[in-house]
C-alpha positions as CSV (number, residue, x, y, z in Angstrom):
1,X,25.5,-8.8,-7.9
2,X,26.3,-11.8,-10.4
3,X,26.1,-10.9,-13.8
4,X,23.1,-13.2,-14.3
5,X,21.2,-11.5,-12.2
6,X,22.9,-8.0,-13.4
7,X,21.9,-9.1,-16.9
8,X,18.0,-9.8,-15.8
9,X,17.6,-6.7,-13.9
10,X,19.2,-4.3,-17.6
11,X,16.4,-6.6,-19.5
12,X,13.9,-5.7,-16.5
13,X,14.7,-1.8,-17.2
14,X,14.4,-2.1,-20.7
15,X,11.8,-3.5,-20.7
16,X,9.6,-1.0,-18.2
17,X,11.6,1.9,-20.6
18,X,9.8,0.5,-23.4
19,X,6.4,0.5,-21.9
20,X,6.9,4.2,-21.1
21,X,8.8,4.1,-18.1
22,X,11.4,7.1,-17.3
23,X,14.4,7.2,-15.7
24,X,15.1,9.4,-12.9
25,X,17.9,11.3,-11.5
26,X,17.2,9.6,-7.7
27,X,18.6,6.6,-6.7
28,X,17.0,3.9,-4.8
29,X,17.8,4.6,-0.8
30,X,18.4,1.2,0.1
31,X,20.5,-0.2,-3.2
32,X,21.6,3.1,-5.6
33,X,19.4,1.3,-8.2
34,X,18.1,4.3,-10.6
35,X,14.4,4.7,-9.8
36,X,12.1,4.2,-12.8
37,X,8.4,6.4,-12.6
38,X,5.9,4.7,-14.7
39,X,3.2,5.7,-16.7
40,X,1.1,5.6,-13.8
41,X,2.7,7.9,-11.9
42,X,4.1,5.3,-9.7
43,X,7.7,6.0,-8.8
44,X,9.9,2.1,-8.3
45,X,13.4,0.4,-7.7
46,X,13.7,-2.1,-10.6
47,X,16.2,-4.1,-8.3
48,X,14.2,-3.6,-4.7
49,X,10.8,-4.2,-6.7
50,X,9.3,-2.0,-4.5
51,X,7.4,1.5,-4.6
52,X,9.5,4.2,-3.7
53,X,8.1,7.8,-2.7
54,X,10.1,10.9,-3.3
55,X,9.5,13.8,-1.1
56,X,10.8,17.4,-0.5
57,X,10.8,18.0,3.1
58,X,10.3,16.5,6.6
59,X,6.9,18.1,6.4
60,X,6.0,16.1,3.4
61,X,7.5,13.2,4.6
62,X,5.4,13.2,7.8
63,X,2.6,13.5,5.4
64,X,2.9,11.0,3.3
65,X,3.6,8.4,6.5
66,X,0.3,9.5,8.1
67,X,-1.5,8.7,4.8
68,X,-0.3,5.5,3.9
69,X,-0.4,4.4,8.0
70,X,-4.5,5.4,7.4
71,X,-4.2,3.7,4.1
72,X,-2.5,0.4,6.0
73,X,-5.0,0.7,9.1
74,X,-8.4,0.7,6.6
75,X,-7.1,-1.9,5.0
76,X,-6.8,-4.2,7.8
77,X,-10.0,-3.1,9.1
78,X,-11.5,-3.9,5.4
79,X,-9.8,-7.5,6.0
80,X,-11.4,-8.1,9.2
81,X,-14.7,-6.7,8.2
82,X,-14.6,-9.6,5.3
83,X,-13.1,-12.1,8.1
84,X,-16.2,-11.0,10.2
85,X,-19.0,-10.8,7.5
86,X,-18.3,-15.0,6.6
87,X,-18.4,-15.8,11.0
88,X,-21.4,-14.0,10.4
89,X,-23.0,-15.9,7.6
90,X,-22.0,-19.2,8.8
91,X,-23.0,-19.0,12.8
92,X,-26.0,-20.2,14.2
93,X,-25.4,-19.7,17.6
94,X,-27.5,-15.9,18.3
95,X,-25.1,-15.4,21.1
96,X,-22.1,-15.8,18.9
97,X,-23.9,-13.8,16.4
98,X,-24.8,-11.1,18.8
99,X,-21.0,-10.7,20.1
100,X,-19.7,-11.1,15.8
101,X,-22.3,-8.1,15.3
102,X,-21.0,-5.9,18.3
103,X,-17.5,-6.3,16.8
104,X,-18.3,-5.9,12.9
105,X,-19.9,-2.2,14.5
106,X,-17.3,-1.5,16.2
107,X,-14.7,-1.8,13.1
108,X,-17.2,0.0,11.2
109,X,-17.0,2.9,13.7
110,X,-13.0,2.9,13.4
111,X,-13.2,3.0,9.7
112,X,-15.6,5.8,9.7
113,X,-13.4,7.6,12.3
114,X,-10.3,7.1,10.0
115,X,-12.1,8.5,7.3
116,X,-13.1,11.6,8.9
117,X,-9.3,11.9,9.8
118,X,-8.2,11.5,6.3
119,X,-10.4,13.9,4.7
120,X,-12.4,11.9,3.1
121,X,-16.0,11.6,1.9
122,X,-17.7,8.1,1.6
C-alpha cells in the first residue's frame, strides 16, 4: 500500500476511534486490516470498507448465511414490488394490468413465505 493511501486509511481509524469506535483483536479475512466495531454494533474493515461478521462455529456461520440470503432475497422482492407498483400506475392497457397484478401477487406470496421462514411477524 503507498503511504498516501496508508496515511488516509490511520486518519480513517482515528477518526471512527474518536466517534466511539473499538478496536478489535480479529483481523479482516481478506486484508489483515484490524476490524473496528462501532457504536452501533456493526463490526467493519476500515481498509475493505465493508461489514464484516464474526462468528463462533460452522453452526453459526450457516446461520447467519441463511439470514442475510432471506434478508438479500426480500430485498429484491421489495425492489420489484416498487418496479411493479409504477407498471401498475402507469398502464392502461387492462390486459397488461391484469398480467402486472398476477405477478405483484405472486411476489407478495414469496415475501410472505420468506417471512414465515425467517421467523418473523408482519
Amino acid at each position: 500500500m503507498a503511504r498516501r493511501e496508508e496515511d488516509l486509511l490511520v486518519k480513517y481509524m482515528a477518526q471512527l476511534l474518536k466517534a466511539g469506535a473499538t478496536m478489535l483483536s480479529e483481523n479482516c479475512p481478506a486484508c489483515k486490516t484490524p476490524l473496528l466495531k462501532l457504536k452501533s454494533g456493526e463490526v467493519i474493515c476500515p481498509r475493505c470498507k465493508r461489514r464484516v461478521f464474526i462468528v463462533k462455529d460452522e453452526r453459526e456461520e450457516a446461520e447467519l448465511k441463511r439470514n442475510l440470503l432471506l434478508e438479500y432475497t426480500k430485498d429484491v422482492l421489495y425492489e420489484k414490488i416498487e418496479e411493479y407498483t409504477d407498471f401498475i400506475r402507469k398502464e392502461a392497457d387492462t390486459t397488461k394490468l391484469s398480467e402486472y397484478l398476477v405477478v405483484m401477487i405472486r411476489l407478495l406470496e414469496c415475501l410472505e413465505r420468506i417471512r414465515k421462514v425467517a421467523g418473523e411477524s408482519r
